[in-house]
Each structure stands twice: as structure tokens, then as C-alpha cells.
MINU-889674 format. One record per residue (C-alpha): x, z, y; residue number from 1; residue in one letter. Coordinates in steps of 0.1 Angstrom, whole numbers. Each point is the difference from the previous one (the first is absolute). Layout:
<nodes>
      X      Z      Y  num  residuo
      X      Z      Y  NUM        A
...
</nodes>
This chain:
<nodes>
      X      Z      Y  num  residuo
      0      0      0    1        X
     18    -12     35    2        X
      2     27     27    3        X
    -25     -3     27    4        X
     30    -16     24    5        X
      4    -24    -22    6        X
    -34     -7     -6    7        X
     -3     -7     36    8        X
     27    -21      2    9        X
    -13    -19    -26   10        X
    -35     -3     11   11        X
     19    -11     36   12        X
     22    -26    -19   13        X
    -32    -17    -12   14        X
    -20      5     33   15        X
     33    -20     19   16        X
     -3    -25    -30   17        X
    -38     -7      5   18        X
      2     -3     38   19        X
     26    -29     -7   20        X
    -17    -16    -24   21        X
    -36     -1     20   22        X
     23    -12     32   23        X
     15    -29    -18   24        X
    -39    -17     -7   25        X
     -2    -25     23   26        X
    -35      0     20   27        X
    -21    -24    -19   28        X
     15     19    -35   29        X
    -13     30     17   30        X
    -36    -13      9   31        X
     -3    -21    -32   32        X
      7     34    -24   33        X
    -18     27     25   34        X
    -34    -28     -6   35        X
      7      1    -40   36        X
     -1     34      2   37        X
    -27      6     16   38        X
    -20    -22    -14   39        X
      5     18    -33   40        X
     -9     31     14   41        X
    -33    -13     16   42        X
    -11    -18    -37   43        X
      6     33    -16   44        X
    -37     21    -11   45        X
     26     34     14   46        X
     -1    -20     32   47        X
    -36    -12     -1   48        X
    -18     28    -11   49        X
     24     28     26   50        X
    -28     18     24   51        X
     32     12     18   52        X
     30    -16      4   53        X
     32     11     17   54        X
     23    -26     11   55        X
     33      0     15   56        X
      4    -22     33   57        X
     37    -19    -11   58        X
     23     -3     25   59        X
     25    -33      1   60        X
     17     -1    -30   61        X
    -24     19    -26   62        X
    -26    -17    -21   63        X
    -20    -15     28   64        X
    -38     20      1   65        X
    -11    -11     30   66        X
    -25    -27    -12   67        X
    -11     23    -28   68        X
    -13     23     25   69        X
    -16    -25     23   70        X
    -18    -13    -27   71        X
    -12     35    -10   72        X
    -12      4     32   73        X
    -19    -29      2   74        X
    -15      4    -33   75        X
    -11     35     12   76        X
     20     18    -23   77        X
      9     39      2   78        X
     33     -2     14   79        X
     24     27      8   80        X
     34     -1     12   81        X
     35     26      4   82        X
      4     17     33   83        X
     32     25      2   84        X
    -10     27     25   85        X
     17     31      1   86        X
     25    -11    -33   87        X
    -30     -3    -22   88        X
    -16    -30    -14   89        X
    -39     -1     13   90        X
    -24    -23    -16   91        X
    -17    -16     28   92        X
    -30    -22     -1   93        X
      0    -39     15   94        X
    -29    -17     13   95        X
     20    -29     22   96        X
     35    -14     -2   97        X
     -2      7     40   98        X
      9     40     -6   99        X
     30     -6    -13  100        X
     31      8     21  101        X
     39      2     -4  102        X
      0     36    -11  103        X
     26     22    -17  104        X
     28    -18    -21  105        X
     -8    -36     21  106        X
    -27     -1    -26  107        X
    -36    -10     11  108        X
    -26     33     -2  109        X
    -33     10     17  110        X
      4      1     37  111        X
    -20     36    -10  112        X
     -9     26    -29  113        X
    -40     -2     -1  114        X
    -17     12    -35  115        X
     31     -2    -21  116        X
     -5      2    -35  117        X
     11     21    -29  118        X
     22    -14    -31  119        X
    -19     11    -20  120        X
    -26    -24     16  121        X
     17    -33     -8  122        X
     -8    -18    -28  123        X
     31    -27      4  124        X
     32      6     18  125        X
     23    -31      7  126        X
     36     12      1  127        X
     35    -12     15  128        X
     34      4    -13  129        X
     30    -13     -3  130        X
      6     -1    -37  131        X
    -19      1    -28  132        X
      6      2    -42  133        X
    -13    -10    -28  134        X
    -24     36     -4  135        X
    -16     -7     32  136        X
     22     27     16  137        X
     12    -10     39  138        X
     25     12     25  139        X
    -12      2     35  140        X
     15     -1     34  141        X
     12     39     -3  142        X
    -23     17     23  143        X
    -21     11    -33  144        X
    -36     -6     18  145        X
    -16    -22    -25  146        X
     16     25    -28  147        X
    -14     30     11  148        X
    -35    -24      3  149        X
      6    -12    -33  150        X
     -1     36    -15  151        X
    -32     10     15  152        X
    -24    -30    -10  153        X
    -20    -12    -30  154        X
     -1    -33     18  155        X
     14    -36    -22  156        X
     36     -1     14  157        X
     12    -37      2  158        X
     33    -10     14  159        X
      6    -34     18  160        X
     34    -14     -3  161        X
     19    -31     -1  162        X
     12     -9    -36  163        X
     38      5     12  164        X
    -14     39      9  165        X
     -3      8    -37  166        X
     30     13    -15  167        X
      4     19    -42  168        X
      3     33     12  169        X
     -9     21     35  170        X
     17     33     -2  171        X
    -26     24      4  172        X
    -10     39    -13  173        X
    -25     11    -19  174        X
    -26      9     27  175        X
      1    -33     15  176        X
    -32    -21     -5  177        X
     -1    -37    -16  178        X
    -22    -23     15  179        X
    -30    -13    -23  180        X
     11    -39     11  181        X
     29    -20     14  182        X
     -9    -31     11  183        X
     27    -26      9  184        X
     -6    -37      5  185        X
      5     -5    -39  186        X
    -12     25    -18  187        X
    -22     31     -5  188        X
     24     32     -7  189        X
    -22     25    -17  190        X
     20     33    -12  191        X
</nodes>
């Protein structure tokens, strides 16, 4: 069993890995994988049936959800997205792509915190990462938001990554929590 220093630095190695390998897709690679993926999410009953879904808003480089949401909204769907406030992760609702604004991290969030919900509430939660194995298990950008999320929902956990995201093995301890689904833009990863 590594130390815990050295199962940061490994966890870090792989995070600096990742962050290359998502900057070296060109644009239209980018766009072309982000609309596979999402279009395997939307096609999937988890997906259709969800009452509640929380979504991450991706930023530049990340498996692009911005079209996913739009189309929730329009379809009327019950969307909720991540809002840090106060170092904690808060489930806010969405209504309009309009009350979005550059929040904490650069990352798009609710320009306010109006009837957030509880995790417990969600019946799907769409996750980032960096990195992802082969037993749904995912390293995450460090700041362990969506891990402490993770641990305090029943919710269908699916992970959206691009198929150069998925690695054998992500270091992790026994109480971190696999995902239920990876999807990349060519296959399904179920643990």
C-alpha cells in the first residue's frame, strides 16, 4: 500500500498526464467526441427516465456539456447545476442558460443560490474528471467537491470522458466511490 504522499503524487502525475492529453485534441476532435458522448448519454433509459439531473457546466477543455444542458432546458427537463459557495458544493437549480455567470474556478455557476437541492434528491449526477479506469473509478481536479457529493447520494453516477481519459488503474482507497457508468466516445464502462 503507497504512502499517502505518494499516492498524491501519483494521482497528480496522472492529473498533469490527462490535462495534456485533453489539450493536444484539436477543436473539431473535441466537438466531434464531446457530441458522441452525449448523445449516448441522452439515448440511455438512466438518462431518459432521470426526474432530476445534475450536470456539470464544462469549462474549455472538459467533455463539452453545454448543449446537453440547453437541450434539457428546452425539453423542460429538471435541471440542476454545481455552485461552490463557501468551499462547498451546492446543488442549484436551472431554469435558463441566462443565470449562469463566471463564478468560482472560471467555471460557469448560478449568478445566485435559490432553492438548492439536497443529494439525496438527485436521481442522475453527470461527473467530471480527469481520469478514469476500467472499474468506473475517476480522479478529479483535487479540490474533492464532487467526492464528498459522491458519498452522500443514491443518485446513478455517470462519468463523461474522452476515450484517451480512461486509463487500467486510478489509484484510489477504499472509501472512494465508483461511478455506476463511464461514458467515452466508444464505449460504455460499467464497473
Amino acid at each position: 500500500m503507497p504512502t499517502k504522499k505518494t499516492f498524491i503524487l501519483m494521482k497528480n502525475a496522472i492529473r498533469n498526464q490527462m490535462r495534456e492529453q485533453r489539450q493536444a485534441l484539436s477543436p473539431a476532435l473535441h466537438a466531434e467526441k464531446s457530441g458522441a458522448i452525449c448523445r449516448r448519454l441522452e439515448q440511455l433509459p438512466v438518462y431518459q427516465n432521470a426526474k432530476k439531473i445534475l450536470v456539470y457546466v464544462s469549462t474549455k477543455k472538459e467533455v463539452e456539456t453545454h448543449g446537453l444542458i440547453k437541450d434539457a432546458l428546452a425539453q423542460g427537463r429538471q435541471l440542476y447545476v454545481p455552485k461552490i459557495h463557501d468551499g462547498s458544493l451546492i446543488i442549484c437549480p436551472l431554469t435558463k442558460w441566462a443565470d449562469l455567470q463566471l463564478g468560482t474556478f472560471g467555471i460557469l455557476e448560478p449568478c445566485e443560490i435559490l432553492n438548492p437541492a439536497q443529494p439525496e434528491e438527485i436521481d442522475l449526477i453527470i461527473v467530471p474528471g480527469l481520469a478514469f479506469d476500467l472499474r468506473a473509478h475517476r480522479i478529479g481536479y483535487g479540490k474533492g467537491h464532487y467526492d464528498k457529493l459522491l458519498k452522500s447520494t443514491k443518485g446513478y453516477k455517470v462519468g463523461l470522458a474522452f476515450h484517451e481519459q480512461v486509463i487500467e488503474n486510478v489509484p484510489n482507497e477504499a472509501h472512494d466511490v465508483a461511478l455506476d457508468l463511464v461514458i467515452t466516445d466508444k464505449s460504455l464502462i460499467h464497473p
